[in-house]
ChimeraX commands (.cxc) that place a marker at each C-alpha (Angstrom):
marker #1 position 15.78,-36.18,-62.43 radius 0.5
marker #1 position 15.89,-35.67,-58.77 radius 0.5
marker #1 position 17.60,-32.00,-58.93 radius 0.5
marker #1 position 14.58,-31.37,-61.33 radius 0.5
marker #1 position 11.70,-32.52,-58.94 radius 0.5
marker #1 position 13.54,-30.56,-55.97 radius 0.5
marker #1 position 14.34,-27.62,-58.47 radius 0.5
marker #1 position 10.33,-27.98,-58.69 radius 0.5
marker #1 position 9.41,-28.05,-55.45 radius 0.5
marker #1 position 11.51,-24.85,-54.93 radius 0.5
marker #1 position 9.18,-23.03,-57.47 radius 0.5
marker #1 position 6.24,-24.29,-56.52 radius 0.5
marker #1 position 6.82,-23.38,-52.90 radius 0.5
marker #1 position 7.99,-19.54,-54.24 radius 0.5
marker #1 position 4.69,-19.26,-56.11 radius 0.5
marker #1 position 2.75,-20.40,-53.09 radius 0.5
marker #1 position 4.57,-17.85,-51.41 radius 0.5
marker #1 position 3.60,-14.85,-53.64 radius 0.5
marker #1 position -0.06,-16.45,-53.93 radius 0.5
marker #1 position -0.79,-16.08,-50.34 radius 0.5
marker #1 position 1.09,-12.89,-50.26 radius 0.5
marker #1 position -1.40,-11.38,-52.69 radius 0.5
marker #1 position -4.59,-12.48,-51.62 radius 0.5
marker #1 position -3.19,-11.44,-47.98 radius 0.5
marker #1 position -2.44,-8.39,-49.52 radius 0.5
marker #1 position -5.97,-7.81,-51.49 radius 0.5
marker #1 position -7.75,-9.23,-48.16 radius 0.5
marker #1 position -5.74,-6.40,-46.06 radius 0.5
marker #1 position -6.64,-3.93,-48.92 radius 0.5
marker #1 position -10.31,-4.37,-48.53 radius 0.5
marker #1 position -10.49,-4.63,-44.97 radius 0.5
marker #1 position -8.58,-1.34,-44.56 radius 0.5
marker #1 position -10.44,0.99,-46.96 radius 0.5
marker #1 position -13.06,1.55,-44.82 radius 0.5
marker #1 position -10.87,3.19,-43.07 radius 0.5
marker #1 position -9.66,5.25,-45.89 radius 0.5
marker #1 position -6.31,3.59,-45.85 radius 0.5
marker #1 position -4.59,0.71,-48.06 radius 0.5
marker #1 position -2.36,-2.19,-46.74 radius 0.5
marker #1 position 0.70,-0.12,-47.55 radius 0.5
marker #1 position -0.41,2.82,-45.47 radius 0.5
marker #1 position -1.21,1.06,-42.61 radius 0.5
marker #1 position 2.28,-0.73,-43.03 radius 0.5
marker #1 position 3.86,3.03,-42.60 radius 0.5
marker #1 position 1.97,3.55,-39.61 radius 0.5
marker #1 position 2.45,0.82,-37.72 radius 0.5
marker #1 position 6.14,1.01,-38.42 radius 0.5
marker #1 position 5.97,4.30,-37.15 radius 0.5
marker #1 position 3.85,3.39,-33.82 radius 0.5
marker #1 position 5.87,0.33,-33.26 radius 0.5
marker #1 position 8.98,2.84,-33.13 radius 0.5
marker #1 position 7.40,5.03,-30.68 radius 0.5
marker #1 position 5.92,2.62,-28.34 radius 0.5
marker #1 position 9.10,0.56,-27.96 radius 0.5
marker #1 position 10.97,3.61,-26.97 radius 0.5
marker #1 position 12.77,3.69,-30.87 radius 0.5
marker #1 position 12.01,7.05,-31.20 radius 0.5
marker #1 position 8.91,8.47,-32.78 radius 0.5
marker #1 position 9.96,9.67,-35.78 radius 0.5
marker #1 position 12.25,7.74,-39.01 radius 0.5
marker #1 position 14.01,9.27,-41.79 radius 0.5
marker #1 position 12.31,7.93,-45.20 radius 0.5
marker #1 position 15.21,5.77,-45.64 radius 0.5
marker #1 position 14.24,3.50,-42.59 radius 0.5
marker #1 position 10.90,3.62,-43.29 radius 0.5
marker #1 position 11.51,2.02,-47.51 radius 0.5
marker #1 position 13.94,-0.22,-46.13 radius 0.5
marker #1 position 11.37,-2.06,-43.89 radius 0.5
marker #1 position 8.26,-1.38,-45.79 radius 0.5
marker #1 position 9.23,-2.26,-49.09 radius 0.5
marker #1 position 8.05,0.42,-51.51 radius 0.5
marker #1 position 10.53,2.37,-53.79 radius 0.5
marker #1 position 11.45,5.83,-52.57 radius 0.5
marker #1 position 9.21,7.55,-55.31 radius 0.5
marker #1 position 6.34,5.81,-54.11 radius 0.5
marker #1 position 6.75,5.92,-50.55 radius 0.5
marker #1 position 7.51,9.43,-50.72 radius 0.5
marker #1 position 3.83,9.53,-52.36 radius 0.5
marker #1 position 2.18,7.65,-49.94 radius 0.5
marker #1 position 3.83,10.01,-47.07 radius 0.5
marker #1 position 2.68,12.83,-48.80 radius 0.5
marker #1 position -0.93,11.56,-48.80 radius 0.5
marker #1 position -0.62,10.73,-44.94 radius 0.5
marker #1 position 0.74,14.09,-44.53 radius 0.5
marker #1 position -2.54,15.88,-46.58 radius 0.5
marker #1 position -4.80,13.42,-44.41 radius 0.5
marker #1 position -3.21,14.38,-41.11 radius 0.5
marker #1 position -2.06,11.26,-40.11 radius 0.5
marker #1 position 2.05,11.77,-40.50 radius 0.5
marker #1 position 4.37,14.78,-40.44 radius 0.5
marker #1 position 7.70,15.71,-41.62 radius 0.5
marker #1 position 10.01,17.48,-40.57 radius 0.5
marker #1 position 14.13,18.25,-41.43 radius 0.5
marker #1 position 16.30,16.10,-39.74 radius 0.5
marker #1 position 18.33,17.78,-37.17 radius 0.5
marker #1 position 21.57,15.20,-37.29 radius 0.5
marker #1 position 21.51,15.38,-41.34 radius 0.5
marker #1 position 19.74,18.18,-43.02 radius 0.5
marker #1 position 19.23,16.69,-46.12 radius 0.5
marker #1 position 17.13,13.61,-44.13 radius 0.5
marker #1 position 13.63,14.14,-43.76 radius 0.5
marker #1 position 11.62,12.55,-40.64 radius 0.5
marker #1 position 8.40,10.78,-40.23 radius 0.5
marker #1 position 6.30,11.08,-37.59 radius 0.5
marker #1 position 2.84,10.25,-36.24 radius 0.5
marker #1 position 0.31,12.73,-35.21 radius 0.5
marker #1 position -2.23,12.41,-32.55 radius 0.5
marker #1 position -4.69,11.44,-35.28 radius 0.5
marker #1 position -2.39,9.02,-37.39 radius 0.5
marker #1 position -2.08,7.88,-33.42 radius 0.5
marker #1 position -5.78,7.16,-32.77 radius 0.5
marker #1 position -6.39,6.22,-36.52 radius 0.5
marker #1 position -4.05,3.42,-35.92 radius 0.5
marker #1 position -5.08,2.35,-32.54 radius 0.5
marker #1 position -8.66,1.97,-34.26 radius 0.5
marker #1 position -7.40,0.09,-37.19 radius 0.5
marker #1 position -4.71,-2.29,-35.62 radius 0.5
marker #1 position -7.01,-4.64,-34.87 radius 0.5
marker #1 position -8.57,-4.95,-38.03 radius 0.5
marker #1 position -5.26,-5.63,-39.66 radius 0.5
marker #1 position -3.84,-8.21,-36.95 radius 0.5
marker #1 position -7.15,-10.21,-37.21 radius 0.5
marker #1 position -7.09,-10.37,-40.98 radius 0.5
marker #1 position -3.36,-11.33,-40.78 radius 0.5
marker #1 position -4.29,-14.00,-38.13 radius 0.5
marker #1 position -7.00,-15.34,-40.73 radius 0.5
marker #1 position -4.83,-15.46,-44.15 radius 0.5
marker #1 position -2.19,-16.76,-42.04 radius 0.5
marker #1 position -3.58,-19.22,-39.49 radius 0.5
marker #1 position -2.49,-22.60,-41.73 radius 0.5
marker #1 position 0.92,-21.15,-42.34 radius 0.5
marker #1 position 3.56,-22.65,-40.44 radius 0.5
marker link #1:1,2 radius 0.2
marker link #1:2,3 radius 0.2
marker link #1:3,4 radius 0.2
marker link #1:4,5 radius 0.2
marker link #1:5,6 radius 0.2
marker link #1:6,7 radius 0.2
marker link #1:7,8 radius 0.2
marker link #1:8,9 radius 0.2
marker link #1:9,10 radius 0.2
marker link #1:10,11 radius 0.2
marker link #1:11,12 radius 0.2
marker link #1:12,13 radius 0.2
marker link #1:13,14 radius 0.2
marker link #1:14,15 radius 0.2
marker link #1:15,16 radius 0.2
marker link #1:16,17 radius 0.2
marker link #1:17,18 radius 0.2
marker link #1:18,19 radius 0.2
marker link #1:19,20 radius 0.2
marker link #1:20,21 radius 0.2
marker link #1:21,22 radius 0.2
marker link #1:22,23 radius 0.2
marker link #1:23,24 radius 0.2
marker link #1:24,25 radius 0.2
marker link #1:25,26 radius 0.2
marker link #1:26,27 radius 0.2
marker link #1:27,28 radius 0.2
marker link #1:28,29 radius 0.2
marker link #1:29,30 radius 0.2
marker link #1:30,31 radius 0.2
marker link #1:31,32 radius 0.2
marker link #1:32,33 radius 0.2
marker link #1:33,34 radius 0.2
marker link #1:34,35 radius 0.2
marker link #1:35,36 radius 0.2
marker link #1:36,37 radius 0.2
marker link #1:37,38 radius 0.2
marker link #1:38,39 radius 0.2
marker link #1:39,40 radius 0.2
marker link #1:40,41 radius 0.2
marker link #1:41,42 radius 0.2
marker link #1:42,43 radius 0.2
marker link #1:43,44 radius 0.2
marker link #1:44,45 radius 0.2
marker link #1:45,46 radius 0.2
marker link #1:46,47 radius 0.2
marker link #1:47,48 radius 0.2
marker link #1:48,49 radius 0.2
marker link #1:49,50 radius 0.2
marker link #1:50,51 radius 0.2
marker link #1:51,52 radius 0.2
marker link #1:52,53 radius 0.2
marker link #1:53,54 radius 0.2
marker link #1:54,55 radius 0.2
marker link #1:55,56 radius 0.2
marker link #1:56,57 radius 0.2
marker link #1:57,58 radius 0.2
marker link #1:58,59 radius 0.2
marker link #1:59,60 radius 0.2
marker link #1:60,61 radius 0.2
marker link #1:61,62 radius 0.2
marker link #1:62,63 radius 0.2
marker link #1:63,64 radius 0.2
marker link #1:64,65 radius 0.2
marker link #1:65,66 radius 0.2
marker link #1:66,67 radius 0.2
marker link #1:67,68 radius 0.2
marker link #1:68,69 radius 0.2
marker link #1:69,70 radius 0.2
marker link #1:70,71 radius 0.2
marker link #1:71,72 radius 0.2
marker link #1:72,73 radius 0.2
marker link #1:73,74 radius 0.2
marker link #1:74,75 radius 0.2
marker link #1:75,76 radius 0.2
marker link #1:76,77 radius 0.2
marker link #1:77,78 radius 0.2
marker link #1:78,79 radius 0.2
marker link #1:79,80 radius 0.2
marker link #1:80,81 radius 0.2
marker link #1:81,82 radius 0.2
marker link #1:82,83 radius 0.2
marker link #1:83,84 radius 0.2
marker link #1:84,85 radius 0.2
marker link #1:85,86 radius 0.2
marker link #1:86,87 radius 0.2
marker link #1:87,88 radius 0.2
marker link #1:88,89 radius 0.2
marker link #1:89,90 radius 0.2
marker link #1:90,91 radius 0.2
marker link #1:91,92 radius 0.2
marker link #1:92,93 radius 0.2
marker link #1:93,94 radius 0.2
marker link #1:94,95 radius 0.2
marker link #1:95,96 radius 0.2
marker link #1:96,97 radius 0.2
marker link #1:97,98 radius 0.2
marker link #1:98,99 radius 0.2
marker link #1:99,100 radius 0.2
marker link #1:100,101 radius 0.2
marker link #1:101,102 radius 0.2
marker link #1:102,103 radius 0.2
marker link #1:103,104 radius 0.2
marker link #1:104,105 radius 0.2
marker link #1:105,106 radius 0.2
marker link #1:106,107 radius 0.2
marker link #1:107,108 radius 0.2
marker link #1:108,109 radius 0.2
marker link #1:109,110 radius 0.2
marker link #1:110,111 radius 0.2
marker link #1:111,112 radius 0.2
marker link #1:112,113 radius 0.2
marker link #1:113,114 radius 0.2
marker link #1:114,115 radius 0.2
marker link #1:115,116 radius 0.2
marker link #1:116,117 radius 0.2
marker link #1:117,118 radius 0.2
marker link #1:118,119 radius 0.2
marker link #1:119,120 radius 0.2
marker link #1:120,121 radius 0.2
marker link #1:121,122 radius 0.2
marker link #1:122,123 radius 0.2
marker link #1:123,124 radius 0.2
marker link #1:124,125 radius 0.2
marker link #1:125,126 radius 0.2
marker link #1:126,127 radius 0.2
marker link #1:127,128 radius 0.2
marker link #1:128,129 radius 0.2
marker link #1:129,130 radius 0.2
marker link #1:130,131 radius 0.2
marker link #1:131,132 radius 0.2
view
């Protein structure tokens, strides 16, 4: 009986979880658009200004960037592409690996982000604030 309330409580804290991670995730979605982007694009470009302004580099190969955003390569390749067509990102070959492709920011996915950032980190601060 006990295993089964505690087995429970584990679910019910996993489904809280996902719950907040949606609404987090529809509440970053709206705030964003206006800036013609979507929670998951913003997610690439802050990886990718977060790598540049702590002296990472300022460019990843696709395979950093799934691994920390969290999008299948199909679809992040997609979402780079759109990026790309806005401006915002560019590719190029990697020199170390040929086959490896590189992400960077341009100096309007640069400002773009600098405008937005704070729209994201105060929305995050909101959904978030009685987390903990």
């Amino acid at each position: 009986m006990a295993a089964n309330k505690a087995e429970q409580a584990l679910v019910e804290q996993w489904r809280d979880i996902l719950a907040l991670h949606a609404r987090t995730q529809c509440e970053l979605d709206r705030a964003l658009h206006g800036h013609g982007l979507c929670a998951s694009d913003f997610e690439v470009l802050d990886l990718l200004a977060e790598g540049a302004a702590t002296g990472g580099g300022c460019a990843y190969r696709v395979q950093e960037i799934s691994e920390r955003v969290h999008l299948s390569q199909s679809a992040l390749s997609r979402l780079i592409g759109r990026l790309e067509k806005d401006g915002l990102v560019e590719r190029a070959m990697c020199a170390e690996d040929r086959r490896g492709v590189r992400v960077a920011l341009t100096a309007k996915g640069r400002a773009l982000h600098g405008e937005v950032q704070p729209v994201q980190r105060a929305v995050l601060a909101r959904m978030l604030a009685d987390v903990g």
